[in-house]
N, C-alpha and C positions, 0 to 999 in steps of 0.2 A: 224849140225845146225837143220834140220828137225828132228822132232819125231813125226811119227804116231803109234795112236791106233788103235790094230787089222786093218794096212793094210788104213785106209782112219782118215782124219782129223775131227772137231765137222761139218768142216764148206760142209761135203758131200765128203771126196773127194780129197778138194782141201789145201792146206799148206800154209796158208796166215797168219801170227802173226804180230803183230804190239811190240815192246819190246821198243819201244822209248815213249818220251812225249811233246816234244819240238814243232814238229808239228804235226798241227789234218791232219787224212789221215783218208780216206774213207775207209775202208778193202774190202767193198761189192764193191766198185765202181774197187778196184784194182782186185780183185778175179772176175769179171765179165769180167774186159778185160783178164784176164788171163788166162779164160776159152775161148775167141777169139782166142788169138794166137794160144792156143793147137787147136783148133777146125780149124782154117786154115791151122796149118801145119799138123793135122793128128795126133799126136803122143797121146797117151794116158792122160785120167784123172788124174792119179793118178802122172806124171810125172816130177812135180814141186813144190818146197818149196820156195817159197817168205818170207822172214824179215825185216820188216823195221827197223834200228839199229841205234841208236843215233851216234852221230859225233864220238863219242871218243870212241867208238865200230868200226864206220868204218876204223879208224884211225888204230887203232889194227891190225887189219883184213887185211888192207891195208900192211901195215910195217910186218905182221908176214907172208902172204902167196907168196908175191910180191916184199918184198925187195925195197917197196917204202915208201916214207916220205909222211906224212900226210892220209890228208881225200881224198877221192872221191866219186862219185854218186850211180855206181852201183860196185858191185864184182860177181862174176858168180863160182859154184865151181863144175864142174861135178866130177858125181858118179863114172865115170871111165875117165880112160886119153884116149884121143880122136884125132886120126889125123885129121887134114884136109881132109872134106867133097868134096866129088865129085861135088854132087849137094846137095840142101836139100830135093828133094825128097829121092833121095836114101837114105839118113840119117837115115828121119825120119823112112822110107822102113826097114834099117836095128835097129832100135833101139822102133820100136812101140812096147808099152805095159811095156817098162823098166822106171826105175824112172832114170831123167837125172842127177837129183840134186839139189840143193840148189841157191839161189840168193837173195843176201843182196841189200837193197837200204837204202842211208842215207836220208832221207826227208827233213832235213835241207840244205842240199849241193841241194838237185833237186830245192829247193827253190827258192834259191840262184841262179843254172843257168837257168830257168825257168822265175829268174825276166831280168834277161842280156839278154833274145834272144827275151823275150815279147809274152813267153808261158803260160799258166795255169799251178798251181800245175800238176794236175791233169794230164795235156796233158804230160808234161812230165816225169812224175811215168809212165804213158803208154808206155812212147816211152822208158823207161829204164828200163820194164819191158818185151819188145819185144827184146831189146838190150842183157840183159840179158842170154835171153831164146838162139838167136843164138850163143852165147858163149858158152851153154850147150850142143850146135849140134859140134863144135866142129868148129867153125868160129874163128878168132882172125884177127881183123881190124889193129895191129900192126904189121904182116908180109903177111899178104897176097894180098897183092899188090890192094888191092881197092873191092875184092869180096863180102868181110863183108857187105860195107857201099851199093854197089849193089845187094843186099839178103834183107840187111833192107830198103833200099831207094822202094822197090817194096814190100813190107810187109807193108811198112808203107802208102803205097797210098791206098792199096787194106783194109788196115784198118781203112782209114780215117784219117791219123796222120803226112801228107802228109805238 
């Protein structure tokens, strides 16, 4: 999903496209906090590609890498397959300077649960772009017994997203 030229993106660096239309999204407002999370956990600039992908892209995406029906918020696809992290420092410790990989968000689905929990857009592109990124350290909220959600529940306070 990511292509950079000569090594960094137009936008400095960092791998933020927008390939949707459906809804407006900020790129500098997304790529501003996305240079937060990297800069709080340590890992490198150059270590993430952000997309935001229409419905029937994430749908795709969904159904072909996951063997699930329909759309969802965010997808996460690291660069390499990744056990189960110690802690996130150590992670980051062992992976600084490496690119992790790619992360789709559908803006129309963030939309959507963004209006049900009585979030901003915005707030929660953040929180599914923090979401994301632990998925690329090698976290997975659906088997490891609640560690994810306490990784992001203290990321997300320390980032304001609390």
């Amino acid at each position: 999903m990511a292509t950079k030229k000569n090594g960094r993106s137009a936008s400095g660096g960092w791998q933020v496209k927008n390939r949707q239309r459906s809804v407006r999204v900020s790129l500098r407002t997304a790529e501003r906090f996305l240079r937060r999370v990297i800069g709080e956990l340590g890992v490198g600039s150059d270590s993430v590609a952000l997309c935001f992908v229409t419905d029937r892209e994430m749908v795709r995406l969904n159904e072909t890498y996951r063997r699930k029906k329909g759309t969802t918020d965010v997808l996460s696809f690291p660069a390499e397959e990744r056990g189960k992290p110690v802690s996130v420092r150590t992670r980051v410790r062992e992976l600084r300077g490496e690119f992790l990989g790619d992360i789709a968000i559908s803006p129309a689905v963030a939309r959507r649960n963004a209006h049900s929990v009585g979030r901003s857009l915005s707030g929660e592109i953040h929180a599914l772009i923090l979401h994301g990124v632990l998925h690329l350290l090698g976290y997975d909220h659906e088997t490891d017994r609640g560690e994810m959600d306490r990784v992001e529940g203290r990321l997300r306070r320390r980032l304001g997203l609390a």
